[in-house]
N, C-alpha and C positions, 0 to 999 in steps of 0.2 A: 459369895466371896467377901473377904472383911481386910482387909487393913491394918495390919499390928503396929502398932506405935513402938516402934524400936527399943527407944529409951528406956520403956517401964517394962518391955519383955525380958522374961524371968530366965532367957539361954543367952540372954545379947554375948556375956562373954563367952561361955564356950562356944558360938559363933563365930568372936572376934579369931580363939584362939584358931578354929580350924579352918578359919579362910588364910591365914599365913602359908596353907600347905599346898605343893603345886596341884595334887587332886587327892579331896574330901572323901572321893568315894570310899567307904569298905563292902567286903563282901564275908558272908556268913552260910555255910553248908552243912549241913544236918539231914539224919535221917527221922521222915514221920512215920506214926504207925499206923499204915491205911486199913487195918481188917476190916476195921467195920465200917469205914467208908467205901470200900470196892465191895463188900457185899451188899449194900445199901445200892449203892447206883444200879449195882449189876440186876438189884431184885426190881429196882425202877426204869430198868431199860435205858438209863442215863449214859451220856456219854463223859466217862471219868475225867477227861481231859478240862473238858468244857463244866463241867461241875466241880473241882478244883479252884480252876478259875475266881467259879460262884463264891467257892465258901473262903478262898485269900483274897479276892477283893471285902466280900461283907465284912469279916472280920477286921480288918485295917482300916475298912471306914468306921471302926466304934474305937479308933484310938486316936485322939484330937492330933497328937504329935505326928501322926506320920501326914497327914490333909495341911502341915503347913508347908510351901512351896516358896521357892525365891524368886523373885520377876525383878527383871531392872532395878537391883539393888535393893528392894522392897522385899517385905514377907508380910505373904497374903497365909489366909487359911481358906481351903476350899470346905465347904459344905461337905463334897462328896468328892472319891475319886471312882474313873470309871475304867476298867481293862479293853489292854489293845495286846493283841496277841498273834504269832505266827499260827497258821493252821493249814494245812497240808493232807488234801483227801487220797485216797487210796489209788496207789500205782503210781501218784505221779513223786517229783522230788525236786520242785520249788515250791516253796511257800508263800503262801501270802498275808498280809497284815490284817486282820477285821477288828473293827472297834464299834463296842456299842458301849449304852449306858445298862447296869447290872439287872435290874429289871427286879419283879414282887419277891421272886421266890428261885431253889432251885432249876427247877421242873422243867419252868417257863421259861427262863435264860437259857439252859441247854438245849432246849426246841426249837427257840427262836436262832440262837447263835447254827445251829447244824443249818434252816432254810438258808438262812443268810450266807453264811460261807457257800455252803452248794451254789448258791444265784450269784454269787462276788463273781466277776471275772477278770478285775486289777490286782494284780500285785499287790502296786503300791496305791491305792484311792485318800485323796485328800479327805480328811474329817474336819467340821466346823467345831472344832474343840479347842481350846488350848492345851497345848502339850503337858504344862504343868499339872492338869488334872487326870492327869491319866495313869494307870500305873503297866509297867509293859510285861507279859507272859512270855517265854518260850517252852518250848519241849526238846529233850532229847532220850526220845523214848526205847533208842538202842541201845543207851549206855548205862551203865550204874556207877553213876560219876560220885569221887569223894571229894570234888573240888573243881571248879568254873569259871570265869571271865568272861568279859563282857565285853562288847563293843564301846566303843566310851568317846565323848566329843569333848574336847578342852574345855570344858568351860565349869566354873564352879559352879553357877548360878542351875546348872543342872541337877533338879530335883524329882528326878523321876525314879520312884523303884523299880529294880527289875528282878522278876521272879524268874525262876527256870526249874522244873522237873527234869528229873529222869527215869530210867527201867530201872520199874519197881520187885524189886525180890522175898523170898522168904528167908528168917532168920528165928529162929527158937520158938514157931508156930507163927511166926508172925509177918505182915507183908507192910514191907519198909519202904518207904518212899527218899530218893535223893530228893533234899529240897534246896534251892539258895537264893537269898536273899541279899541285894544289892541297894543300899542306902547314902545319902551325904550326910555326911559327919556333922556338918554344919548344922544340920539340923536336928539328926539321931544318935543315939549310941546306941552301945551292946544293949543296954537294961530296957531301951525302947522296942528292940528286936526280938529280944528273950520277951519280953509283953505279948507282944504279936505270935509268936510261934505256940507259947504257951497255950495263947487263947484259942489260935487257930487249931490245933493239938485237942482240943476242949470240944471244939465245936464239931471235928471228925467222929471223935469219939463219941458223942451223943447224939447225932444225927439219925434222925426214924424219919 
């Protein structure tokens, strides 16, 4: 974690401009083209949900902009961020929160992240994390949503993305994923998002 010097940061203003607003947050909904990533998981026995996860947290951690966070008026850049997500095993219909850190590889995160959820028996289990390094998941994998909101706590200084899935469908051969992405303005724009999906879009697609 590092310490930006305010002054000589190269967004101070547009900063300044979007903390005059009463909330920074935007949100951004698209669809991905999962083909070859649901056949990829499905030929590795992976669990799509939990490998998803994998490839939107790695991918956001190779873009400096989205690891800067606001803490008590400060802005920090974390090294890494690591996903906390709802996850919800079969029959039942509360969910629960599990947070780890992203781990070597696909493979290995979606194996470890299944014992773990199966062993969790909190809901809610406190993590010795700071919340700013975190980035939050959900699913709603009944819906083929073309637009989402979020839970939201007043506060600017709230710099946490939230991703959210949905039921994924076919469209001109193709199997599409709802995706949305929830950011503070403060610190992102459109062209920081459009970066991110792009790559993330990148990385589905070339995935063996």
């Amino acid at each position: 974690m590092e310490y930006i010097n305010f002054d000589n940061w190269n967004r101070k203003e547009h900063y300044k401009f979007f903390e005059n607003v009463d909330n920074p947050q935007f949100n951004i909904c698209m669809n991905l083209d999962i083909t070859n990533f649901k056949k990829f998981v499905k030929e590795n026995n992976l669990s799509f949900y939990y490998s998803m996860i994998y490839a939107s947290t790695y991918v956001m951690n190779q873009i400096e902009d989205f690891r800067y966070k606001i803490r008590e008026g400060k802005i920090i850049l974390h090294s890494s961020l690591q996903p906390s997500f709802t996850d919800m095993g079969a029959g039942e219909n509360l969910f629960k929160i599990v947070t780890l850190p992203l781990l070597d590889n696909m493979r290995e995160f979606s194996n470890t992240v299944k014992k773990m959820s199966e062993s969790q028996k909190q809901y809610f289990p406190k993590v010795d994390v700071n919340q700013d390094e975190l980035i939050y998941f959900s699913c709603i994998p009944w819906i083929s949503f073309t637009s989402i909101s979020n839970e939201i706590v007043m506060n600017k200084e709230d710099s946490i993305p939230r991703i959210s899935f949905g039921k994924y469908f076919t469209q001109n051969n193709k199997i599409l994923l709802p995706y949305s992405i929830q950011v503070n303005h403060m610190l992102l724009d459109g062209v920081h998002v459009g970066k991110f999906v792009e790559q993330l879009q990148k990385f589905i697609n070339e995935v063996k």
